[in-house]
C-alpha positions as CSV (number, residue, x, y, z in Angstrom):
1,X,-95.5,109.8,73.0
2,X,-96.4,110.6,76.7
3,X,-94.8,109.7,79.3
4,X,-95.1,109.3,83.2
5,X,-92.2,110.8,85.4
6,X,-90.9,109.4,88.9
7,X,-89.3,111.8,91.4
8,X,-88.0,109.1,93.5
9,X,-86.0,107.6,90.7
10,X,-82.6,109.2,91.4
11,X,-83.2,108.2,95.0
12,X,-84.0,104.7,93.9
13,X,-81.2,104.4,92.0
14,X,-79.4,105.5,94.8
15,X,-80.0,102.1,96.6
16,X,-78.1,100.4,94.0
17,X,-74.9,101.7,93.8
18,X,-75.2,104.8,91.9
19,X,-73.4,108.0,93.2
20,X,-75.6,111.9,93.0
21,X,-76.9,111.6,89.1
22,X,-77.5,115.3,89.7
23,X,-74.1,116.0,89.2
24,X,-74.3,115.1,86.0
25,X,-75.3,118.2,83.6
26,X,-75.1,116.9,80.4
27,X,-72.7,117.9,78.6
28,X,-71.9,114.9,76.3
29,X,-68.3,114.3,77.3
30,X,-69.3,110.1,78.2
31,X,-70.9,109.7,75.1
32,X,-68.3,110.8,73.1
33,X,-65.5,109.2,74.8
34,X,-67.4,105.8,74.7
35,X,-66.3,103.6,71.6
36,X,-69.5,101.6,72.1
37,X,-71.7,104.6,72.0
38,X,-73.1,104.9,68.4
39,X,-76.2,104.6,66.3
40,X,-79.4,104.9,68.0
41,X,-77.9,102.9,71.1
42,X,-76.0,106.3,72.9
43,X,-74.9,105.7,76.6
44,X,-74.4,107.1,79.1
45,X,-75.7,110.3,78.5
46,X,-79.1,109.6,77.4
47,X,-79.4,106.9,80.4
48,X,-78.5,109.2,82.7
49,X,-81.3,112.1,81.7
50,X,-83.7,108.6,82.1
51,X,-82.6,108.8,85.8
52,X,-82.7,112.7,86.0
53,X,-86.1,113.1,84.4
54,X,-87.4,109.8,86.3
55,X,-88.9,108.3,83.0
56,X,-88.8,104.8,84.1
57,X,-90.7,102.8,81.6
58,X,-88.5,104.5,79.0
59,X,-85.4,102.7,81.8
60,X,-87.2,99.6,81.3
61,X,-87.1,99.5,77.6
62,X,-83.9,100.9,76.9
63,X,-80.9,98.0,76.2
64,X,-78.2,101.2,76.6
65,X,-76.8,100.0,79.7
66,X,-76.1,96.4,78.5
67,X,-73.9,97.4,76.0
68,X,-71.8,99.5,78.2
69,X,-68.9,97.3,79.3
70,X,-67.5,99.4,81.9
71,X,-64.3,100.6,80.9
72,X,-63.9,103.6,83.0
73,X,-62.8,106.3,80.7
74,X,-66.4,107.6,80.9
75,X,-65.4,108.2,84.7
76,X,-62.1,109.3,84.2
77,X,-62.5,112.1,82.2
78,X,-66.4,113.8,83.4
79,X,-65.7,117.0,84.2
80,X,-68.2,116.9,86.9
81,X,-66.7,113.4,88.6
82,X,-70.3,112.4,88.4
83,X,-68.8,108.6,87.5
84,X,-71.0,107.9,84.7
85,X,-69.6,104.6,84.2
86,X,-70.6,103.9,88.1
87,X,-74.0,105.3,87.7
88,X,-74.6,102.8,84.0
89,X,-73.5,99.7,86.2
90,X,-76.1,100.8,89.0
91,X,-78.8,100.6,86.4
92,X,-78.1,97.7,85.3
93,X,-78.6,96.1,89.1
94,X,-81.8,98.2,88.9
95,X,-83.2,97.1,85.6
96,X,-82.2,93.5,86.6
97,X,-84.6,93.8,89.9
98,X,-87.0,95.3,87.6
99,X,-86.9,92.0,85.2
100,X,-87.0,89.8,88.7
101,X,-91.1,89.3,89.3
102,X,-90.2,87.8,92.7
103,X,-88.5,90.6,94.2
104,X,-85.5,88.4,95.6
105,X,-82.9,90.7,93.0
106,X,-84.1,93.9,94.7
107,X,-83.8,92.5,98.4
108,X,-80.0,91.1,97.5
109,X,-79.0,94.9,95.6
110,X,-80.5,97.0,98.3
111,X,-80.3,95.3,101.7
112,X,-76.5,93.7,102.8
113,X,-78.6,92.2,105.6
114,X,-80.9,90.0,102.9
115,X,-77.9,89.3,100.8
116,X,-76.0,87.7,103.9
117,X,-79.1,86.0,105.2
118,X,-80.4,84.3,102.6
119,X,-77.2,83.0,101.7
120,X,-76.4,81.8,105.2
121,X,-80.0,80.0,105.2
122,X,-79.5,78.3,101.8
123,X,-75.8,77.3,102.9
124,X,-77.6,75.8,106.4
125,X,-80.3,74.2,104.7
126,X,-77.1,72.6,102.4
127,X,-75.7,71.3,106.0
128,X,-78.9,70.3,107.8
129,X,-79.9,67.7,104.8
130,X,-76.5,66.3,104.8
131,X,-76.7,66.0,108.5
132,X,-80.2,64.0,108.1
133,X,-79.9,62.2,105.1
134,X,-76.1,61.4,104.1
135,X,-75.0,58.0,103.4
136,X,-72.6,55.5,105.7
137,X,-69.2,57.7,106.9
138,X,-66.7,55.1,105.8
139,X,-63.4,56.0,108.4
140,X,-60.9,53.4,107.1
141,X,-60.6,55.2,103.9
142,X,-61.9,57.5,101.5
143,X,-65.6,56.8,99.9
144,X,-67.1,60.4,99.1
145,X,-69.5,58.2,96.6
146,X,-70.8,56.2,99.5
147,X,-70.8,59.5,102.2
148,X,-72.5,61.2,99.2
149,X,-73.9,59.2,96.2
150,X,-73.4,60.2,92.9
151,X,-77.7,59.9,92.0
152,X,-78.6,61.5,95.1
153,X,-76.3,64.1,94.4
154,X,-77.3,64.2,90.6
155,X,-81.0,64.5,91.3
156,X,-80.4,67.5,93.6
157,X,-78.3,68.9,90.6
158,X,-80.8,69.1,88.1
159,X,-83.4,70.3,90.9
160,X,-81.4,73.4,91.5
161,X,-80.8,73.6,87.5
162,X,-85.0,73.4,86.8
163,X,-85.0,76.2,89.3
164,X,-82.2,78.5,88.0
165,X,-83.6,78.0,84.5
166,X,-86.9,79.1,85.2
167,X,-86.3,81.9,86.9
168,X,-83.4,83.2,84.5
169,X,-85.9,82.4,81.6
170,X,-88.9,84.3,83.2
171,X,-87.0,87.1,83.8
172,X,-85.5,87.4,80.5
173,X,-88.8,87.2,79.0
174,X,-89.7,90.4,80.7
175,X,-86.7,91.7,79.2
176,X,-87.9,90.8,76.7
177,X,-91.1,92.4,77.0
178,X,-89.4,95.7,78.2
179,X,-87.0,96.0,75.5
180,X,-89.3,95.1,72.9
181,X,-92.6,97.8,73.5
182,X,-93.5,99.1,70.6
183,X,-91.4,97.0,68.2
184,X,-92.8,94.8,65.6
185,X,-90.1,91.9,63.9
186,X,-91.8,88.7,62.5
187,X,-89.9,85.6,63.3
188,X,-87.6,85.6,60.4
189,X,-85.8,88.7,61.9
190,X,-85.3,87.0,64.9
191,X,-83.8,84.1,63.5
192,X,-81.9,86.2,61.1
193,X,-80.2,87.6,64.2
194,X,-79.8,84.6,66.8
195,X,-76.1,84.4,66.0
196,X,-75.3,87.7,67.8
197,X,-76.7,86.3,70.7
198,X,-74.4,83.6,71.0
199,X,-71.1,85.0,69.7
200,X,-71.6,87.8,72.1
201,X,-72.6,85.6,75.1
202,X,-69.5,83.5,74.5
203,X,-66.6,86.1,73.2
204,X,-68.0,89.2,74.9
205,X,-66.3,90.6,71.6
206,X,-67.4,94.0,72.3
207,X,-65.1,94.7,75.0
208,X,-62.7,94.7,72.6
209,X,-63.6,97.8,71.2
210,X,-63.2,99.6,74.5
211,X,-60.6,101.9,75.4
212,X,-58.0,100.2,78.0
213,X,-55.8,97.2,78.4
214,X,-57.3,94.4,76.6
215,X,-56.1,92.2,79.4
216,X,-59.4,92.9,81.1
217,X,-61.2,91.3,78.4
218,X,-59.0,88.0,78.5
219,X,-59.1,87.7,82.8
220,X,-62.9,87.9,82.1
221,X,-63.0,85.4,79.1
222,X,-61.5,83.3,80.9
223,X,-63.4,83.7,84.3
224,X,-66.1,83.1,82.6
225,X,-64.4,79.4,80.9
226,X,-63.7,78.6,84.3
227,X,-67.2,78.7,85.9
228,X,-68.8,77.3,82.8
229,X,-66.6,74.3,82.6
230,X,-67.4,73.7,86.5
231,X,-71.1,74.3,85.8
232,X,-71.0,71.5,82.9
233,X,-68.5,69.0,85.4
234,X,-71.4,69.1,88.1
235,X,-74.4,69.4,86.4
236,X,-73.8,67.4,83.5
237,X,-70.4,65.0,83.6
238,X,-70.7,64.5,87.6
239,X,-70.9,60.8,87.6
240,X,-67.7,61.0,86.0
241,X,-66.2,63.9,87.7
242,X,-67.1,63.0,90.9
243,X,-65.0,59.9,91.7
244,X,-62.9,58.1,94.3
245,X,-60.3,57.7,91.0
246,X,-58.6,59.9,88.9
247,X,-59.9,60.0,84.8
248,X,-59.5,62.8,82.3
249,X,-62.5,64.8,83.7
250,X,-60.2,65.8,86.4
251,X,-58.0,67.6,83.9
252,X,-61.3,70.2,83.6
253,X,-61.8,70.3,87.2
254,X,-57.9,71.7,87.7
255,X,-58.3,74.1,84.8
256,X,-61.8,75.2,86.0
257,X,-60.0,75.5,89.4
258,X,-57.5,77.1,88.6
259,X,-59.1,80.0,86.6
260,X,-61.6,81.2,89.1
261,X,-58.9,81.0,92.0
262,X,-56.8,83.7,89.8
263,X,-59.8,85.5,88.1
264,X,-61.2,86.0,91.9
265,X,-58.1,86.5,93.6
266,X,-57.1,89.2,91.1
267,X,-60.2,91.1,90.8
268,X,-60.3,91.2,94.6
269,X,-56.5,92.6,94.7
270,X,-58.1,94.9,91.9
271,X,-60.9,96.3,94.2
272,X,-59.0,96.7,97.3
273,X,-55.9,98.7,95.5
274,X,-58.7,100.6,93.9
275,X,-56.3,101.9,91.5
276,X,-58.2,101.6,88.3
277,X,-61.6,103.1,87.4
278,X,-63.3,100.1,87.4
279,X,-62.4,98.7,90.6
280,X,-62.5,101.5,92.6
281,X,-66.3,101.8,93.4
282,X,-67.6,98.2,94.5
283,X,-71.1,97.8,95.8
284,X,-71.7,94.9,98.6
285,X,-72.9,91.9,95.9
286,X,-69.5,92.5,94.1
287,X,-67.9,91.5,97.6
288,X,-70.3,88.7,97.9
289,X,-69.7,87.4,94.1
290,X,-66.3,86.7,94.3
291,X,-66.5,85.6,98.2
292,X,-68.7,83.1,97.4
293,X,-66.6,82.0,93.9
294,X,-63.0,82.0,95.5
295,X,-64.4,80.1,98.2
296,X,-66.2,77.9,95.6
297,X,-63.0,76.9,93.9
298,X,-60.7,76.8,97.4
299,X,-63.6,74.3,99.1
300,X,-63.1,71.9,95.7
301,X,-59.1,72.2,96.1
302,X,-59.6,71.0,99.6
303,X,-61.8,68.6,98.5
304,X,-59.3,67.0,96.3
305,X,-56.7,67.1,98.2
306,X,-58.4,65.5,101.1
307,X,-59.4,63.3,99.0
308,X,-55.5,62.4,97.7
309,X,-54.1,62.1,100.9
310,X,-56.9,59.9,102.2
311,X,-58.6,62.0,104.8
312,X,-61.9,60.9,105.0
313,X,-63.4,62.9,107.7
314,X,-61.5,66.1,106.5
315,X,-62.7,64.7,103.0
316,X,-66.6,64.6,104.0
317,X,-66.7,68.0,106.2
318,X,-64.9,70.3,103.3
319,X,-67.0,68.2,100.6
320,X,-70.4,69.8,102.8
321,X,-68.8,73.1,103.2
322,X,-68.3,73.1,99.2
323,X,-72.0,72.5,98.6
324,X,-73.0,74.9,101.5
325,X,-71.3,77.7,99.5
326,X,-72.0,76.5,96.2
327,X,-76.0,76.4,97.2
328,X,-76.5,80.6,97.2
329,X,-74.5,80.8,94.3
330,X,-76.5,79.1,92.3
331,X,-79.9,79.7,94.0
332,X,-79.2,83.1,94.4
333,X,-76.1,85.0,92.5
334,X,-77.1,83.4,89.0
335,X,-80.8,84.1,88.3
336,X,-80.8,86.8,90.5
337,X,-77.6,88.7,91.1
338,X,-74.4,89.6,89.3
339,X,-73.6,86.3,87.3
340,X,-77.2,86.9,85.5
341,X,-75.7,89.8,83.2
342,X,-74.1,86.6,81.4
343,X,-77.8,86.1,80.2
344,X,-78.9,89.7,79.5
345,X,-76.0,91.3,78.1
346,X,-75.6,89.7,75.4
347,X,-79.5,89.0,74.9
348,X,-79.7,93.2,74.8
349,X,-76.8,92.8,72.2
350,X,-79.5,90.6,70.3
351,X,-82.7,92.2,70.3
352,X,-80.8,95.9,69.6
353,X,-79.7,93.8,66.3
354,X,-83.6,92.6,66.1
355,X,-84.7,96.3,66.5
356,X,-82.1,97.8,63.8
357,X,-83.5,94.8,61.4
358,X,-87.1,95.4,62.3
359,X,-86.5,98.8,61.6
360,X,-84.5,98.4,58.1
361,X,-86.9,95.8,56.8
362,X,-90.1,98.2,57.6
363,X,-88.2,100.9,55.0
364,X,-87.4,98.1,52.7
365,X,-91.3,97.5,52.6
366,X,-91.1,94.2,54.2
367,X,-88.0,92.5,52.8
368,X,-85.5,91.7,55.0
369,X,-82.2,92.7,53.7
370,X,-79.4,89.9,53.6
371,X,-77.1,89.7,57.1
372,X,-73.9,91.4,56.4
């Protein structure tokens, strides 16, 4: 099979995060350090000649650097400190810019300036329709429903969620696309394999298999319970979450709450010790994910609390800067930046197992062997 090389590809990849690939000169030592690295799906070695050689289409349709869960021992030990592990979590910023079709991924990865000013304009935008359109500012006591009612609210909820979904699912069906050139499965192989999907977008279960504390498996497990259950509060229980009362859905909020607060605080400790492999190379939308989570999770403390003591201007003014923050997350940092690989990693997990099946039912003659 033929294929086109790019000379600017090492440079490109350069603009997300990844340090000289050059240094790298193959020997093989990452590949056979990684657990993960087995079968036909080999990393970070074969990823790396991609870059080296500039075959991007073969970039584009290879899942290699979704499985990689970024351990560091690849790092640790290259004789060349070429930081493999470094280089595979550039390419995944890159290959998620190349599943973005409106170009908003690549302006957040490459330009601090973009990243910054969109999420200022979305958190304006947040404070300007508040400023026009919020309901009566009750003094005497606290009435956040009446300042800010619950179906107004809502509506603006599930406007924000129609636009996160479409873009997330347009992009993963170029993914799609990508990964899948070439590869013929009917539909009974994909539904033979939907189960990987799931179990490895809710366990991450690989990560177990790497080499390391297994702590770093259970902070992010648990990071990622914490932002869900928040997601599900607002988007989908907020008429009872959001109250001037106290009812069970508060017990969510606080655990919710108090997961991101120590997931963020601690990775942010993590990066700016810089003592382990994984934190100690951090590219500018790693700052801006947790900034914008920690100050997600402190805005909805204040909020609360306000809320307890019976503050009501405090109340309304942090309840705005909560939403201001909360806009670019979701408008931004989940279809398009760092939170997406909670879509694509596990969806590469999924079509690698459609691929393997594809391939083992084609020998079979056309009979697809029973799941193991």
């Amino acid at each position: 099979m033929s294929a086109r090389a790019d000379p600017t590809l090492m440079k490109e990849i350069g603009l997300f995060g990844a340090a000289d690939v050059s240094a790298c000169f193959n020997c093989g030592n990452c590949t056979a350090i990684c657990p993960l690295s087995k079968g036909d799906t080999v990393f970070p070695r074969k990823v790396i000649r991609y870059l080296q050689l500039g075959l991007t289409g073969q970039l584009e349709e290879s899942p290699e650097p979704w499985l990689c869960y970024y351990c560091g021992e690849c790092s640790a030990t290259c004789p060349r400190e070429a930081h493999p592990g470094e280089i595979m979590m550039a390419t995944r910023r890159w290959l998620i810019s190349r599943y973005d079709w409106t170009g908003i991924s690549r302006l957040l990865y490459t330009s601090k300036a973009w990243e910054i000013g969109l999420s200022l304009v979305l958190g304006l935008i947040v404070v300007m329709l508040f400023a026009l359109l919020h309901g009566p500012v009750v003094t005497e006591r606290v009435e956040l429903n009446t300042f800010a009612p619950v179906p107004s609210i809502e509506t603006a909820d599930w406007i924000v969620a129609a636009l996160m979904t479409f873009f997330l699912l347009t992009n993963a069906g170029r993914m799609f696309r990508f990964t899948m050139r070439g590869v013929k499965a009917g539909l009974s192989v994909y539904l033979s394999e939907i189960s990987t999907f799931f179990v490895h977008m809710l366990f991450q279960k690989r990560w177990r298999e790497c080499h390391g504390p297994k702590i770093h498996w259970l902070k992010h497990f648990l990071l990622v319970t914490g932002y869900l259950t928040m997601f599900f509060l607002v988007f989908v229980f907020l008429p009872w979450f959001q109250t001037d009362g106290w009812n069970v859905s508060s017990l969510f909020g606080y655990y919710a709450t108090a997961v991101l607060l120590y997931g963020t605080v601690d990775a942010i400790i993590g990066r700016l010790r810089r003592r382990e492999e994984i934190h100690k190379h951090s590219h500018h939308t790693d700052w801006m994910f947790l900034f914008l989570l920690f100050s997600i999770a402190l805005t909805g403390i204040l909020v609360h609390v306000f809320r307890v003591v019976g503050l009501p201007h405090a109340t309304y003014y942090a309840y705005v800067i909560h939403l201001a923050v909360d806009a670019p997350w979701l408008i931004l940092i989940v279809p398009f930046g760092k939170w997406s690989h909670l879509l694509y990693r596990p969806l590469g997990m999924y079509l690698v197992s459609v691929r393997a099946r594809a391939t083992s039912t084609a020998a079979a003659g056309g009979v697809v062997p029973n799941p193991v």
